[in-house]
N, C-alpha and C positions, 0 to 999 in steps of 0.2 A: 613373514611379509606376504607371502602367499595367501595366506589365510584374511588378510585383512583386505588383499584386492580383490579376493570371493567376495567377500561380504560386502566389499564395494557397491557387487556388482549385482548381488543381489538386490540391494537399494534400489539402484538405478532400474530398477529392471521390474522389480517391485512382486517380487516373487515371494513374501511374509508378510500374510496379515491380520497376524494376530500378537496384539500390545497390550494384552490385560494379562498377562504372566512371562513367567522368564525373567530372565535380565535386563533392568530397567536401562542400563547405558545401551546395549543393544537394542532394545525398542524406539530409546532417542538416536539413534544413529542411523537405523532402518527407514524411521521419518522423517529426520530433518537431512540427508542427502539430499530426496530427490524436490524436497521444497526446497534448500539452499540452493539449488541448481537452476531450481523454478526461478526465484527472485535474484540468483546471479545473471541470466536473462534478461530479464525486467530490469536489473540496475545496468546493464549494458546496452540494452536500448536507449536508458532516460540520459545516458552518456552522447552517444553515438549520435541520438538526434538531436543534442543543443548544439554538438562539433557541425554539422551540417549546416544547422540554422547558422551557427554562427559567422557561418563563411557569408551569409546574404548578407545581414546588416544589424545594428547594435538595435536596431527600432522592433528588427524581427526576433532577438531573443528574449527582449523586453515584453513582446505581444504574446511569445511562448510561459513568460513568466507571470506576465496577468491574469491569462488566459488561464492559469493552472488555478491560480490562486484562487479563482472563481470554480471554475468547472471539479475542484477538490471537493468541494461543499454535496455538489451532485453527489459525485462519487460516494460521497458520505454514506447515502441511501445504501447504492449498493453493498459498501463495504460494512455497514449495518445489519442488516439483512443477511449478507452472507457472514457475518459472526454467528446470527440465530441460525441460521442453516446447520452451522459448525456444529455447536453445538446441540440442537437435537439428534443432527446425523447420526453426529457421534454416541451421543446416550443408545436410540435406537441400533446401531450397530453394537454397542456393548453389551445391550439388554438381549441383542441374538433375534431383531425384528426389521427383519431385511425389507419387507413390504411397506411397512410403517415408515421407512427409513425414504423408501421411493413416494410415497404417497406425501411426504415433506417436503422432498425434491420437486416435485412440480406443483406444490402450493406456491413454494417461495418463486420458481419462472414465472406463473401468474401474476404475484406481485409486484414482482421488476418491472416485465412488460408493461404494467400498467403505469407505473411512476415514471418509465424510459419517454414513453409515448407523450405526455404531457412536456417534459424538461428538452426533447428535441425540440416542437413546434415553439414554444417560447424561444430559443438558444438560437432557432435560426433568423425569426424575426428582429431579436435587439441584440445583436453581436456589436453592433456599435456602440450602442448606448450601455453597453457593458464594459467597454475598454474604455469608452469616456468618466465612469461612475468610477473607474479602476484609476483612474489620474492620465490615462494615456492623451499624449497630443494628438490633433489634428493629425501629422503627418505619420503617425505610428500605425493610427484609427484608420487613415487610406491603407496603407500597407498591410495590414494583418488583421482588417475584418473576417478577409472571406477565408483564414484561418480558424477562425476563433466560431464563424458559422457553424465552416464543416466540424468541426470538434464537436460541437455542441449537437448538430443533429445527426451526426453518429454513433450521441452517448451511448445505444441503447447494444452495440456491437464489449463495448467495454465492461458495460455493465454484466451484461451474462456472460460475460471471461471471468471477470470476480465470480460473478454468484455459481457457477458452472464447478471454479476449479473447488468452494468451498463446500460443494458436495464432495467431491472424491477426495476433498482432505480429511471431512469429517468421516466417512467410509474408510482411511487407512487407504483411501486408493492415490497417494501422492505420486506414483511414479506417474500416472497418468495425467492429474496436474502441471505437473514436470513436462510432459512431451506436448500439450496444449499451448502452454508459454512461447515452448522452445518455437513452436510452427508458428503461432501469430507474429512473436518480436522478432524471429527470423526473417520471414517476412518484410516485414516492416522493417528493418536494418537494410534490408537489402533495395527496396523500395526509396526507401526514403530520397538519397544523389538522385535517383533516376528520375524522381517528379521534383524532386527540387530547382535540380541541376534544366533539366531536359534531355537526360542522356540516351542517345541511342534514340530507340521510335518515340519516348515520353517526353512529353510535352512540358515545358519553362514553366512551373507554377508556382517557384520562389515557393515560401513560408508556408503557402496552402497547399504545396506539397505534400508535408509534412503530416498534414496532419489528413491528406487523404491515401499516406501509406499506411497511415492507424488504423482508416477504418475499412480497408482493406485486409491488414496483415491478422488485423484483430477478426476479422469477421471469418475469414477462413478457419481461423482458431475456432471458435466458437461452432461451427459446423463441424468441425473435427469431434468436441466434444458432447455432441448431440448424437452425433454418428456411435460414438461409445456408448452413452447411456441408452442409448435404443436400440441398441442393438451388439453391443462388443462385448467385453471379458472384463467390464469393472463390477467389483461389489456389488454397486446397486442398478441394476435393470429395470426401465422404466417399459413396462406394457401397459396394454389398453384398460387392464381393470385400474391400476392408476392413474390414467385420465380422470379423474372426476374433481370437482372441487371438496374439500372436506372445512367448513368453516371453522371447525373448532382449532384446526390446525393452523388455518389461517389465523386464529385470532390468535394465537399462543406464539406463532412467531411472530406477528406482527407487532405484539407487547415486547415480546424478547429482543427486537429487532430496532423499537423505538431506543431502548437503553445506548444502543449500538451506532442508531444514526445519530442522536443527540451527543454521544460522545464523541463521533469524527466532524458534526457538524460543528463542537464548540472547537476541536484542534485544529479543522481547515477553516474555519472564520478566523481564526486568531491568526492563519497565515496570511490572511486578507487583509488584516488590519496593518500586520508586518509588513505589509507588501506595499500597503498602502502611506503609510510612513514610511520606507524605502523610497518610495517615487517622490518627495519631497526634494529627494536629494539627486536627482537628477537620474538619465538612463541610465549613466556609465554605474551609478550606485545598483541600480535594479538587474541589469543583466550580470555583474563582478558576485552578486547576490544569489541572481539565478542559475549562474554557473558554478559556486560553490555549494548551495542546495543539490543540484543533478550531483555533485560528485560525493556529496553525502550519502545521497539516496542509493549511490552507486556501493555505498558500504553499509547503510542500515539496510537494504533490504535482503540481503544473503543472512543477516541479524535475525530477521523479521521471518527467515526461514526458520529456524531454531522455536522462536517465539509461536510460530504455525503448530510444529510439531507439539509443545508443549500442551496449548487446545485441544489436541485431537487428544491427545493421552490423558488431558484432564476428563473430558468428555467422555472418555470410551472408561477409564475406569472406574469413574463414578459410576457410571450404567450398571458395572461388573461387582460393585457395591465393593469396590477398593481404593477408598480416600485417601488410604495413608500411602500407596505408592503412587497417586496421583499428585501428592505433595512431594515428594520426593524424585518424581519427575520433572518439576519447576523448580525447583532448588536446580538443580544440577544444571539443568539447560540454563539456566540464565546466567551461571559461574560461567560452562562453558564460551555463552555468549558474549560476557565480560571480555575475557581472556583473548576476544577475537577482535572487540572492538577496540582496547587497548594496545596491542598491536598496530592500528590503523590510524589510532590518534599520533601515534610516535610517527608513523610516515606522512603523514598531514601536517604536522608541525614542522615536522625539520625541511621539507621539498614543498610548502604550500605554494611560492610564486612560481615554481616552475612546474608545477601541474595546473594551473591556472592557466601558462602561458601557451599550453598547448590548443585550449581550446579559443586563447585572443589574447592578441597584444598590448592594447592600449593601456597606458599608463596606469588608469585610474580604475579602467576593469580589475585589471589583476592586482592593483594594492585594497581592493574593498572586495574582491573575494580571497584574496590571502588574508586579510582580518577574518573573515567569514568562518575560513575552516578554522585556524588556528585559535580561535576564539570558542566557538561551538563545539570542535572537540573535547575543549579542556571540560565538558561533564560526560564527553562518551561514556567511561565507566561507568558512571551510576544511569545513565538512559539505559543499558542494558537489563539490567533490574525492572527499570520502570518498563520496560517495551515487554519482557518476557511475561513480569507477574499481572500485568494489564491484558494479556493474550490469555491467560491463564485463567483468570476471571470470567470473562468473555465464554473461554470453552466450558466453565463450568456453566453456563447461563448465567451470569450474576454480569448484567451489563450495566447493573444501575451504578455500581460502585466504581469504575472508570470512569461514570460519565462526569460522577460526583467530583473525582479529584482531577477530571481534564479543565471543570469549568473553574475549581481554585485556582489551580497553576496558569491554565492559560489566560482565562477573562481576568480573573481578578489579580491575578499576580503580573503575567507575561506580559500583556498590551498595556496595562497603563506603566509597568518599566520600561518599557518599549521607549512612550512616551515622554515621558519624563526625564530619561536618560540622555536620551537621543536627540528629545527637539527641546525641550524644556533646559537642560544642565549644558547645551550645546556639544555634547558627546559626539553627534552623527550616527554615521550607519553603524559605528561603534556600539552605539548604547541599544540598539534591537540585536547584534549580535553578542552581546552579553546577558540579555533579560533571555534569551534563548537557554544560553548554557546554566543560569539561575534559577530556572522554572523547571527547566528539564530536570534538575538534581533533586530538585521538593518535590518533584513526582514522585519521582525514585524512593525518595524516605515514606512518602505516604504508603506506597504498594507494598512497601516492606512491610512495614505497622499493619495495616490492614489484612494484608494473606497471612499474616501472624496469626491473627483470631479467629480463623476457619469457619468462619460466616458462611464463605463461598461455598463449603463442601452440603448444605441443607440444601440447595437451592436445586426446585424440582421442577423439569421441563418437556 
């Protein structure tokens, strides 16, 4: 037992970095801690602050859940981009080109910055007309504009937390990752009652509280991990001869990078549309909705750990010109991730009304987010597959074949079952919580078939 809370603790601590030999269960274990721990964080925040919101009003977790649905699509960018990042990082770290590696790093800040800065100025201008486009009433739209503002024009604090940590992922420097998380959502948890609430010297800002302890807890984060690359003890050190723009690198993530946005921009439009057919059926359906989403997220993202690791070691071995234990790195992790997320369908099914009830009472919330989980769960097992071998992809650069089977499953499969089910068969919020766990599973089959035929392992970046 001793021996395995050493190695705990080297995880955490991030004291090994080198994953292109050795023991491949100890290479996923050394990286997926301090990411599991990163996005157990992150899924304790996206918990924490719908319990907060929810104490204000059913109109302010609805404004949180519009607001996401839209402001996802953004994020897309980011989390596009910091796929490509992943993935050269990693080659570059595998291939033993630390410089190259840096000179990548601050192609892709350039490119953020530039995308943040357009997507704020618009975000603060039509905050309204974006809760109205999103079905929100009148009185939701008084309420949780100047929410949905500040979100919007402090994407660009979020944005380089993604693309920041998904350097020192693709570097093997996850512990570092891990401790950037920990400070912003720390933060931000702690934040949150105090401008929500008005507690102590902070001042009553209801809902837009919320989301000005984001761009707070988040922004701190993000100078933390500036503070590292320019200066600390991660992998890649970013000095002045790396200042420069390099276009050719700019163009090669920016292609690798499109695969990556167009693939989160078809999974978070599809939750737009979801979202959007949810609001049909009134708030209590959208926040019962929004509440069991946050408590999903609260379990796929410690998943999504697992799935991180996976990238980086697909990435970093390919570099090292070892495909075959880069396959074998994604088989496992994604069993392991199986075996975690099955576990959590079993506590979601049997306790779903009274873990609903903690974060709201009302009737109708908690019987349309107990369908939610208990519905959605029943394809957890196979989304683990899909989530791992799609990360997997991703880290090898090969972003086009995600993007390919998110637009099957989601456009053309998800939304119009959605529809059809739901409003057409007169199902309700039923029939988008079933076209979920049915798309989710043909993901799953697709990624299987597909990383079967080791396409991904050519793919040069």
């Amino acid at each position: 037992m001793k021996k395995y809370w050493k190695l705990l603790w080297v995880a955490i601590r991030g004291e090994e970095k080198n994953f292109t030999s050795g023991s491949i269960n100890r290479a996923i274990f050394l990286l997926s801690v301090p990411m599991i721990l990163e996005m157990v964080m992150e899924a304790l925040f996206a918990v924490v602050d719908v319990f907060f919101v929810s104490r204000v009003s059913v109109n302010a977790v609805a404004t949180v859940g519009l607001t996401e649905s839209v402001i996802t699509v953004v994020y897309a960018i980011a989390i596009g981009l910091s796929m490509a990042t992943t993935a050269m990082i990693a080659r570059r770290i595998g291939e033993g080109k630390k410089d190259a590696a840096a000179v990548a790093a601050v192609q892709a800040m350039v490119i953020t910055f530039s995308f943040s800065l357009i997507i704020s100025v618009a975000g603060f201008f039509y905050a309204e007309k974006i809760l109205y486009l999103m079905g929100g009433d009148d009185d939701l739209i008084a309420e949780g504009a100047s929410y949905t503002r500040i979100i919007f024009a402090g994407n660009f604090v979020i944005m380089f937390l993604f693309l920041l940590n998904a350097v020192f992922r693709g570097a093997g420097d996850a512990s570092i990752a891990m401790r950037a998380l920990w400070i912003a959502n720390g933060l931000n948890i702690v934040l949150d009652p105090c401008l929500i609430f008005g507690w102590g010297p902070f001042p009553e800002l209801g809902v837009a509280g919320a989301a000005v302890a984001t761009n707070i807890g988040r922004g701190i984060g993000v100078i933390f991990q500036l503070f590292v690359l320019f200066g600390g003890n991660s992998i890649i050190q970013i000095g002045r001869k790396h200042l420069r723009i390099a276009w050719a690198v700019v163009k090669r993530l920016f292609e690798v990078s499109l695969g990556g946005m167009g693939q989160y921009v078809i999974a978070s439009s599809s939750w737009i549309f979801l979202m959007r057919i949810m609001s049909e059926f009134g708030e209590q359906a959208v926040a019962g909705y929004t509440i069991s989403i946050r408590m999903l997220i609260f379990t796929i993202l410690p998943a999504w750990g697992m799935a991180n690791a996976a990238a980086t070691l697909v990435g970093q071995n390919l570099g090292a010109s070892e495909p075959d234990r880069a396959e074998l790195s994604v088989w496992r992790s994604a069993f392991y991730t199986m075996l975690f997320l099955l576990l959590v369908s079993i506590i979601y099914i049997a306790w779903a009304p009274d873990l609903v009830r903690i974060f709201h009472e009302g009737p109708l919330v908690v019987k349309y987010g107990t369908a939610s989980l208990r519905i959605i769960c029943l394809g957890y097992i196979f989304f683990a597959y899909g989530m791992v071998i799609s990360q997997a992809f991703n880290g090898a650069g090969d972003t086009r074949t995600p993007t390919v089977m998110n637009f099957i499953c989601f456009w053309a499969i998800q939304i119009p079952l959605a529809y059809w089910i739901g409003i057409t068969q007169g199902l309700g919020p039923n029939g988008v919580f079933w076209a979920v766990a049915i798309s989710e599973t043909i993901l799953a089959g697709l990624c299987i078939y597909l990383f079967r035929k080791g396409r991904w392992k050519k793919i040069a970046i």
